[in-house]
N, C-alpha and C positions, 0 to 999 in steps of 0.2 A: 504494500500500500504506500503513496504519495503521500505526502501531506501538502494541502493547496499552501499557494503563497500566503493565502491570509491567513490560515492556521499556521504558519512559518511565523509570520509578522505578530500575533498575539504571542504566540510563543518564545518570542526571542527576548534574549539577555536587553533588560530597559524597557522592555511593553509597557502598556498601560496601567498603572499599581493599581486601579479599581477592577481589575480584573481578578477575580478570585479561582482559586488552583488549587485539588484535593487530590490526594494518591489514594485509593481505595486498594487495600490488599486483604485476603482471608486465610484461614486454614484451610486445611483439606477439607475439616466437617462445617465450613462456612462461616469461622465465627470472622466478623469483619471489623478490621481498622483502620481508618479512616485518620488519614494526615495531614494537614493544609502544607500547599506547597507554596509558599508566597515568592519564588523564583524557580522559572523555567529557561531553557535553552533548547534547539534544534542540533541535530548530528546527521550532516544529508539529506535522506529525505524522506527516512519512515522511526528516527529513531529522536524519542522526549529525553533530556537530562536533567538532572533535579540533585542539589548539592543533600545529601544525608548530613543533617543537621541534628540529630540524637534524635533517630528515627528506630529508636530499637522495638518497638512493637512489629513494624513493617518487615526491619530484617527478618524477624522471628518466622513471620508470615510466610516471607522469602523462601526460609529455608524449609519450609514444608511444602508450596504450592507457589511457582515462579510467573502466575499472573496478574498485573497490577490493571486495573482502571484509573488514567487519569482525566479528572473533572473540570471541565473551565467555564464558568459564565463569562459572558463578557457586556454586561447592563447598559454597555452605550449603544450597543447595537440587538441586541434584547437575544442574543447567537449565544448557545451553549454547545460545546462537543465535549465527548465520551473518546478517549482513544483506548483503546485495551490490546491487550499483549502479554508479552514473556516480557518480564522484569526482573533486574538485577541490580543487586548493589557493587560495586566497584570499587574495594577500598586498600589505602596505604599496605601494602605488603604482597599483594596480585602479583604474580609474576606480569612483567610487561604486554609479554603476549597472548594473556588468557583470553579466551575469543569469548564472544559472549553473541551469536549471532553474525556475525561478520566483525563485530569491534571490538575493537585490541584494548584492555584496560590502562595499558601506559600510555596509550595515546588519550585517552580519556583525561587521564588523570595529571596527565602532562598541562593540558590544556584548562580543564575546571576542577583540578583541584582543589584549589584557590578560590572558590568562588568570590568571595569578599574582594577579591581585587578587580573583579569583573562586573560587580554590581554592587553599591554603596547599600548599604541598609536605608539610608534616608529615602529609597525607590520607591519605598514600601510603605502602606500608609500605616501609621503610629500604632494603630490599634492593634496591626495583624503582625508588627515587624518584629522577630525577637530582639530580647535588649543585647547580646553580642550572637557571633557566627563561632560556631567550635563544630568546625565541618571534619568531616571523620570518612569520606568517601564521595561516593556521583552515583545517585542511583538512575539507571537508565531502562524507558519503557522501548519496546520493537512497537509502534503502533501496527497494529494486523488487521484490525478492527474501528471505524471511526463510526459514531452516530452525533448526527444536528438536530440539534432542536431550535426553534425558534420560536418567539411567547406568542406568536400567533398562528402556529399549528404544532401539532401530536409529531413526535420523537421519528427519526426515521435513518434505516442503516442507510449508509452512503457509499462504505466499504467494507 
């Protein structure tokens, strides 16, 4: 699956801060956790990145069931999407070239690491922003799956 330019363009490092961003992950037997993700990034062009910010319920979830849904409203254009896929976290000690789908962890990590140096927290509006970054990995979703919705019709698969 693609992701259109405008899902590229909400999704990238600086978007719009009134856009809100949830990483939904479960168990095997469905119990679900549910993360806000107040910064996202693009990897090409089917792949979400999201800095693992003491995400340890997600990890957990991770490590038994490797499917995440992430959620994004976006209220100025009244446009929500659903991306779903194989999700992984990415962290400090990966060998370089662990693949995870086609991507290399040290290239990940090489690059958003850091996320803090790529996105001030001041992006973020006060309410939602943590008060420091103790980033710990890159969790990355394969979008495989995209659904839109929009507040003037019923949900619909796209991909």
């Amino acid at each position: 699956m693609k992701l259109t330019d405008e899902m590229k363009n909400v999704l990238r490092i600086g978007g719009d801060p009134a856009i809100v961003t949830y990483l939904t992950t479960s168990t095997i037997s469905g119990k679900c956790n549910i993360h806000l993700q107040p910064y996202t990034d693009i990897y090409g062009d089917d792949f979400i990145l999201m800095p693992d910010l003491f995400a340890q319920k997600t990890k957990v979830n991770l490590n038994e069931n490797r499917v995440g849904l992430l959620t994004i409203a976006n209220p100025r254009n009244g446009a929500t999407w659903a991306f779903r896929g194989p999700c992984n976290v990415f962290q400090w000690g990966h060998p370089p070239k662990f693949n995870f789908h086609g991507l290399a962890a040290g290239e990940v990590l090489e690059k958003w690491g850091d996320w803090n140096s790529l996105e001030k927290l001041d992006v973020v509006d006060e309410d939602i922003r943590p008060k420091a970054i103790s980033q710990r990995g890159v969790i990355v979703i394969k979008a495989d799956e995209v659904y839109e919705y929009h507040a003037s019709e019923s949900g619909k698969q796209i991909l």
